[in-house]
C-alpha positions as CSV (number, residue, x, y, z in Angstrom):
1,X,-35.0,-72.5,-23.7
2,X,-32.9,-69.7,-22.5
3,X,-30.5,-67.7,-24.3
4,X,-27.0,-67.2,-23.4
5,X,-24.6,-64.9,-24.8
6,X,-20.9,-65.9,-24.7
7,X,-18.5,-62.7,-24.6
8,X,-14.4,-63.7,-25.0
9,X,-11.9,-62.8,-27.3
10,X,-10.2,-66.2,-26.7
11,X,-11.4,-68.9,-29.3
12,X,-10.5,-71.7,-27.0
13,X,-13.0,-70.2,-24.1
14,X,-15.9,-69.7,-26.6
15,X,-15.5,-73.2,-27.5
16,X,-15.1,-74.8,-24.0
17,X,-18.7,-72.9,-22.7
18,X,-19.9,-73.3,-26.0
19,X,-19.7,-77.1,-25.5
20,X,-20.5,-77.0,-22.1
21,X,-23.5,-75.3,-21.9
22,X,-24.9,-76.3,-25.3
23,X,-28.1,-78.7,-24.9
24,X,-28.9,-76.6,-21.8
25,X,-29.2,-73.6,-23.2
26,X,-29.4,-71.7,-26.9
27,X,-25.8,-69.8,-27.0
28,X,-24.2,-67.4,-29.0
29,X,-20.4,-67.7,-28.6
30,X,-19.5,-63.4,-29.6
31,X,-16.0,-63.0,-30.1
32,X,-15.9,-59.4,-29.0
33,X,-18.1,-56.9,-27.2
34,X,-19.0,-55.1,-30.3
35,X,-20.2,-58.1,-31.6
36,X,-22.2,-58.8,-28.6
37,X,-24.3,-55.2,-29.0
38,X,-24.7,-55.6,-32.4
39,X,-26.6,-59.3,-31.8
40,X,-28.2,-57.7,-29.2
41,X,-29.7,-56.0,-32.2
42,X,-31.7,-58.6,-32.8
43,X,-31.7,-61.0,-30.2
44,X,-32.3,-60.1,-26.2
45,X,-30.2,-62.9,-24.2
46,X,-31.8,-63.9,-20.9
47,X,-27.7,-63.8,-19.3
48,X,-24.3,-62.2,-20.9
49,X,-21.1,-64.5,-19.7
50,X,-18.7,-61.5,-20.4
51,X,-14.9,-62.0,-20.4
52,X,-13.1,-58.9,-18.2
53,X,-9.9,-58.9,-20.1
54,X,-10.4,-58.0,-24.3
55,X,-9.0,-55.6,-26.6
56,X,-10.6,-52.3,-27.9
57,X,-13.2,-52.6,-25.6
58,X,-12.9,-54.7,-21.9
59,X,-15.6,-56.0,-19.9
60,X,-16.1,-53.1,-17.8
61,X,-16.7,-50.6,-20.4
62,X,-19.3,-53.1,-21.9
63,X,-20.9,-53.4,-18.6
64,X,-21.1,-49.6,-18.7
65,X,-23.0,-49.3,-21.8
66,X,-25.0,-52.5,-21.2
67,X,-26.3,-50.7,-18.4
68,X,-27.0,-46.7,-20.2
69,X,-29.3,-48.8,-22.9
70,X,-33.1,-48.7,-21.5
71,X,-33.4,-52.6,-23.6
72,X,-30.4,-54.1,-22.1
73,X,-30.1,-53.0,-18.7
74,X,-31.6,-55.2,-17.1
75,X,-30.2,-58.5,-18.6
76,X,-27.6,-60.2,-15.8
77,X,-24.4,-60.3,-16.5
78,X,-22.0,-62.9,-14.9
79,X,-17.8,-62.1,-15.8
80,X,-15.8,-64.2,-17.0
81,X,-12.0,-63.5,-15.3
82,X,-8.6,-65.1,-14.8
83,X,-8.2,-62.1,-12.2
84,X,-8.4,-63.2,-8.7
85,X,-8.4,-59.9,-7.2
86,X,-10.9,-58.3,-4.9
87,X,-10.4,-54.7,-6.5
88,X,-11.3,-56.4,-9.8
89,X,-14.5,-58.0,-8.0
90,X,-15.9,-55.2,-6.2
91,X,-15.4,-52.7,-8.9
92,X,-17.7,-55.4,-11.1
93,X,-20.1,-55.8,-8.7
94,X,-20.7,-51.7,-7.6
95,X,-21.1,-51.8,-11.8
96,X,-23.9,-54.2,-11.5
97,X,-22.0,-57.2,-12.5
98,X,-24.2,-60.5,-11.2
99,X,-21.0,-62.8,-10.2
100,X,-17.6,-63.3,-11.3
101,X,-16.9,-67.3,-12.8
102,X,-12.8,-67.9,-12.8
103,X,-11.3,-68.9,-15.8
104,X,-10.5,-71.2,-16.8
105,X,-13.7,-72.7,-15.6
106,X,-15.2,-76.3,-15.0
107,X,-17.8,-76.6,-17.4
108,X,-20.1,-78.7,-14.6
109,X,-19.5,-75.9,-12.3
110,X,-19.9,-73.6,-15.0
111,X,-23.3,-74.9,-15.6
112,X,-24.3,-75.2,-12.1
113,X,-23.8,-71.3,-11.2
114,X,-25.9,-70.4,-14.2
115,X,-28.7,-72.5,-13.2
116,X,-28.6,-71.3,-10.2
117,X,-28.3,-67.6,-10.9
118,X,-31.7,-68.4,-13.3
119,X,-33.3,-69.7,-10.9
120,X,-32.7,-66.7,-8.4
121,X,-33.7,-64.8,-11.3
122,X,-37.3,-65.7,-11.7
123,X,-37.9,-66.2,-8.3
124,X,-37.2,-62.5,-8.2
125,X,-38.9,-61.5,-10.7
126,X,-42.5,-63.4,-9.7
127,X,-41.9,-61.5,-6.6
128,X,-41.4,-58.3,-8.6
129,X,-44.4,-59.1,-10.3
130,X,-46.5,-60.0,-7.5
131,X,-46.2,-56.5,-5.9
132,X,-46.6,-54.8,-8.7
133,X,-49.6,-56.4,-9.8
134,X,-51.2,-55.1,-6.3
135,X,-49.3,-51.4,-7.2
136,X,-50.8,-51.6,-10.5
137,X,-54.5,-52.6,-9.3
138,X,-54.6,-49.5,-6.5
139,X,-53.2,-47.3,-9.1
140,X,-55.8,-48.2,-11.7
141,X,-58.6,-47.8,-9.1
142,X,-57.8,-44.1,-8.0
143,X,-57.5,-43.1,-11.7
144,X,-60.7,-44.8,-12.2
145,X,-62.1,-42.8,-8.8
146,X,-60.6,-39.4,-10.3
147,X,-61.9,-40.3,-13.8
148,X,-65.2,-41.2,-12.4
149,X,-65.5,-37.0,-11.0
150,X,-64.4,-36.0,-14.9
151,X,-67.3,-36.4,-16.7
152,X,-65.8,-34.5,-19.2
153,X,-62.8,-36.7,-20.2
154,X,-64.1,-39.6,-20.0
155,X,-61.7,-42.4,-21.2
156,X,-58.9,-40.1,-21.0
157,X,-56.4,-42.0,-19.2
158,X,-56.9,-45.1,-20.7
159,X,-56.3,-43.4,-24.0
160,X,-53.4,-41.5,-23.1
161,X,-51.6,-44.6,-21.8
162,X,-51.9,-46.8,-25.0
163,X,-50.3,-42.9,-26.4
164,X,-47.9,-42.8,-24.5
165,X,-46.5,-46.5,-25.0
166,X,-46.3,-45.6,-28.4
167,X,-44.3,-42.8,-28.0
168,X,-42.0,-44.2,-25.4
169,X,-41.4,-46.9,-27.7
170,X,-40.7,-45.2,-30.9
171,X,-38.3,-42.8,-28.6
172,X,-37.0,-46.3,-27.7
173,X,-36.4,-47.5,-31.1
174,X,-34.5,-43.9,-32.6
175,X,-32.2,-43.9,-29.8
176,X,-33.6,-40.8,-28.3
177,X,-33.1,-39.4,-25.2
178,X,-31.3,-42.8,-24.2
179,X,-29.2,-41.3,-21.5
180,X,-32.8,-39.7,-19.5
181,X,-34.1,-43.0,-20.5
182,X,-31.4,-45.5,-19.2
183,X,-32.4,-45.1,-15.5
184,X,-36.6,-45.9,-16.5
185,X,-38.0,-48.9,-15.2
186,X,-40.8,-49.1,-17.9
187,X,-42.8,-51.8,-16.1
188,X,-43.6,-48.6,-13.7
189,X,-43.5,-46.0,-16.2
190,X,-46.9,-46.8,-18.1
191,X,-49.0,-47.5,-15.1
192,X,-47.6,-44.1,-13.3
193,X,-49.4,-41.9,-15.9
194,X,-52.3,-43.2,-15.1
195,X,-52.2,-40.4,-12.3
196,X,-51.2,-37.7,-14.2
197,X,-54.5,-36.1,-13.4
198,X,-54.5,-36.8,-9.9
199,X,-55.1,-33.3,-8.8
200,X,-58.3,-33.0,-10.2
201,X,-59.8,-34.9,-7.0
202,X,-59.7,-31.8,-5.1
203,X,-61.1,-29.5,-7.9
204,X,-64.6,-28.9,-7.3
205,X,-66.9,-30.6,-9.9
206,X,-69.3,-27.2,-11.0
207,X,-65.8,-26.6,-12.7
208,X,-64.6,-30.1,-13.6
209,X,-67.9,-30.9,-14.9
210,X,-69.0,-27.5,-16.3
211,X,-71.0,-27.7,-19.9
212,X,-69.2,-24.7,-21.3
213,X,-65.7,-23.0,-21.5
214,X,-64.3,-22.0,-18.5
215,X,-64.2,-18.4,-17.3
216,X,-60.4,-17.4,-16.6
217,X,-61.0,-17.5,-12.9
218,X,-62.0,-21.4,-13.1
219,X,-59.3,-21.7,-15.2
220,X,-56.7,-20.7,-12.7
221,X,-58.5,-22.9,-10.7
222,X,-58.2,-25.9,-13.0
223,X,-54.1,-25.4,-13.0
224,X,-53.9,-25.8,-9.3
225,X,-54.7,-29.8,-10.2
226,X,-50.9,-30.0,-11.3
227,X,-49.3,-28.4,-7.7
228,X,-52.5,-30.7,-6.1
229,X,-51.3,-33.8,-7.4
230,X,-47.7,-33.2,-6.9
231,X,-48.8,-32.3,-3.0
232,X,-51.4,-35.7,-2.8
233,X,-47.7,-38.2,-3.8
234,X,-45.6,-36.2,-1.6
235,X,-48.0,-37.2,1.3
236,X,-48.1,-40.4,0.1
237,X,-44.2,-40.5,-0.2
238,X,-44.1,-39.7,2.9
239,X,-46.2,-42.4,4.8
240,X,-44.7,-45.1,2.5
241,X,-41.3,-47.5,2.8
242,X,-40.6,-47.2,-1.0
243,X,-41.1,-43.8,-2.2
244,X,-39.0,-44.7,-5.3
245,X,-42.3,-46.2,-6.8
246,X,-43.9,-42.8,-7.0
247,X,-41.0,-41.0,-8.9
248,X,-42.6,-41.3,-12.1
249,X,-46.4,-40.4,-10.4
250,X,-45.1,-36.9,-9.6
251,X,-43.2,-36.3,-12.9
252,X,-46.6,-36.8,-14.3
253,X,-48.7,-35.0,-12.6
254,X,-46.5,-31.8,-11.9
255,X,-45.0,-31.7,-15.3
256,X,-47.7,-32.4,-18.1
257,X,-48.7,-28.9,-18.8
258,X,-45.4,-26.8,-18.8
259,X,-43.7,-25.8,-22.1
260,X,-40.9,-26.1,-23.6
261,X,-40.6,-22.6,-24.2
262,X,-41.4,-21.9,-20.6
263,X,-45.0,-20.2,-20.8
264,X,-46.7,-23.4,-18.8
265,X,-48.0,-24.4,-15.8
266,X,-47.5,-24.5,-12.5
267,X,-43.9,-23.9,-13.0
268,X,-42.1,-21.5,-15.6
269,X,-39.3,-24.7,-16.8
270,X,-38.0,-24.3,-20.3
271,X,-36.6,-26.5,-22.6
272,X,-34.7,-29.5,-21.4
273,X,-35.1,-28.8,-17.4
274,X,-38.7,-29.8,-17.5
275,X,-38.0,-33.9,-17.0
276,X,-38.8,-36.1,-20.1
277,X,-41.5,-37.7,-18.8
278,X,-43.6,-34.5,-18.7
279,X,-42.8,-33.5,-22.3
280,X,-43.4,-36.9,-23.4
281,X,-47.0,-36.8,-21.4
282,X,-47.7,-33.4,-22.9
283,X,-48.3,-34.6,-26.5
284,X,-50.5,-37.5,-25.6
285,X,-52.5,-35.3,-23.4
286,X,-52.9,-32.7,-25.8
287,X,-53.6,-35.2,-28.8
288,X,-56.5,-37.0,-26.8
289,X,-58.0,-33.5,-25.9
290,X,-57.6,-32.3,-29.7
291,X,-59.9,-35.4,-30.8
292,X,-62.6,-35.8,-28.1
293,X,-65.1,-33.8,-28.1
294,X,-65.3,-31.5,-25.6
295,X,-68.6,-29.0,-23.8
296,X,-67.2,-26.3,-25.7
297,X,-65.7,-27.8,-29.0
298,X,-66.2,-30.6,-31.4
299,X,-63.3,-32.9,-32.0
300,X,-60.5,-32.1,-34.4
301,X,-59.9,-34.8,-36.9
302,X,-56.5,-36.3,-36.9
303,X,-54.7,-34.9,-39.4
304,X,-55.5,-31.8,-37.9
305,X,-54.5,-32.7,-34.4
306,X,-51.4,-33.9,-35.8
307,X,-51.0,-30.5,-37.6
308,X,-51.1,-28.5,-34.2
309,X,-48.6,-30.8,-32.8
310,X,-46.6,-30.0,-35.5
311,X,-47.2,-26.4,-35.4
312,X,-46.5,-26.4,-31.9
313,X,-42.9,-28.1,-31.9
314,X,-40.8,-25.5,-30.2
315,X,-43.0,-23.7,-28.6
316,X,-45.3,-25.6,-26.5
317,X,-43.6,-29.1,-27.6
318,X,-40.6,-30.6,-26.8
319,X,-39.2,-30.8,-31.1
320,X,-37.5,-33.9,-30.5
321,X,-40.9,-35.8,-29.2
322,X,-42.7,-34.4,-31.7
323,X,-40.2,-35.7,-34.5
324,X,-41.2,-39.1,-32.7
325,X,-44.9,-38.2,-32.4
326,X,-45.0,-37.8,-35.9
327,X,-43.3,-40.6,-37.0
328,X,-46.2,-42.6,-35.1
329,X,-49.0,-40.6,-35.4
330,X,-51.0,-43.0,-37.3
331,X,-50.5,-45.6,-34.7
332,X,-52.3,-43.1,-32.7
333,X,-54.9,-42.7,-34.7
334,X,-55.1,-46.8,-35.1
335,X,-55.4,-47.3,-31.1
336,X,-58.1,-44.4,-30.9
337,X,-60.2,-46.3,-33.0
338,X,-59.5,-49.7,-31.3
339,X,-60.5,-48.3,-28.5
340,X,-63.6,-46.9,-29.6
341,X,-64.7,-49.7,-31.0
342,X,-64.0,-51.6,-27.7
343,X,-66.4,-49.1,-25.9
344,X,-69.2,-49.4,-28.2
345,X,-68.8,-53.1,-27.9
């Protein structure tokens, strides 16, 4: 059953939908918009009916900050007006209001408009889904094709997804960075980083593949995958109809090795002008490579991995994300071994 959340600071209109749409759906009848965000808490509705007109804070400002949280944003939101103004509508609709219901409202029609905007809904979203699905599968197989030239990461970017969902969830959970955050559409995020690497396809593999450290000519040669895989999206960009899908792909790739105190690669960016998404990709990149074994070292344990994160917060780490890396560290640690296990198996 689907959950509705009723917004009004007018008893008599909670009651009415309340009564109206009760056997149809589960609803919470919220007598105020602070209410509504602090059930939201707890409790993710599937549509907000939200009243235009209340006191301390109105339906517009509620819309505002439904729509600057990364959980909430993408819940539809119908108002609830007596207003029949167009300036009232359009200014709810360029917010990202769904559709405007007049009060006071027939609870039949009342009833019929949400079934109907449900139903819109999901058809949407099984679209949604449908083309992602084919996004996600033609993503998955170049990272398996660049993966497939690294014999020396192997497993890499499976592992450094599962990292960086916990990360991005825990950064979720504290509340920071919401405002970079609020624009993320997560169901792209994850499956983005599995390019992060995408530059290494035009590496040659004597380096990629080399049993020993690298000599600092072939290191300089190994940065160039960063600019490489930045250049490979912008081609593809380029040939393709929605080059908003790729956003996060190129954060990724050109942004996972510069530092927060501006010493990285392939650009000098300090602080908080590199974007998020590379300083959130830097710690799970640098805690996978810390305990795999590598040509040239054995593999840290994790507590010591977790040490030079530490040590590193300020320096080469952004010391917000590391605050949240270490917070979860041990979930890290957890999904390491899961994996593992699922490759021995």
């Amino acid at each position: 059953m689907k959950t509705i959340f009723i917004v009004d600071d007018n008893a008599t209109n909670l009651v009415t939908a309340n009564q109206a749409l009760e056997g149809h759906y589960k609803v919470f009848p919220l007598p105020s918009a602070a209410r509504m965000f602090k059930m939201a808490e707890k409790i993710t509705p599937d549509i907000i009916l939200l009243d235009v007109e209340m006191p301390e804070m109105d339906g517009f400002e509620a819309l505002r900050l439904l729509k600057e949280d990364v959980k909430l944003k993408s819940i539809p939101v119908i108002f609830l007006t007596a207003r029949n103004d167009a300036e009232t509508e359009v200014r709810g609709f360029d917010m990202g209001a769904l559709d405007f219901i007049s009060k006071p409202f027939s609870p039949p029609v009342l009833i019929k408009r949400i079934e109907t905007h449900i139903e819109v809904d999901k058809i949407v979203k099984k679209s949604q889904n449908s083309v992602r699905n084919i996004h996600n599968a033609t993503i998955r197989v170049i990272a398996e094709m660049v993966e497939s030239r690294d014999k020396v990461t192997g497993g890499h970017i499976g592992r450094t997804q599962m990292y960086l969902k916990i990360l991005v969830d825990e950064l979720v959970r504290t509340g920071v960075y919401t405002v970079e955050m609020a624009e993320w559409d997560m169901s792209l995020l994850l499956p983005s980083a599995q390019l992060h690497d995408v530059g290494k396809i035009v590496i040659s593999d004597v380096i990629l593949n080399k049993p020993g450290k690298l000599t600092s000519e072939e290191f300089e040669i190994i940065k160039k995958h960063c600019s490489e895989g930045e250049q490979i999206i912008d081609r593809i960009m380029g040939m393709a109809e929605d080059d908003g899908f790729f956003f996060f792909f190129k954060r990724f790739a050109g942004y996972h090795h510069v530092k927060w105190d501006g010493n990285g690669y392939p650009r000098g960016l300090s602080g908080e002008k590199i974007p998020l998404e590379g300083r959130i990709m830097a710690i799970a990149d640098i805690y996978d490579a810390l305990v795999s074994e590598r040509p040239y070292k054995k593999p840290f344990t994790h507590e010591q991995a977790v040490d030079i994160i530490k040590r590193d917060s300020g320096t080469h780490l952004d010391p917000k994300v590391v605050e949240a890396f270490l917070s979860v560290a041990d979930d890290f640690w957890v999904e390491l071994m899961n994996y593992n296990d699922r490759e021995v198996m």
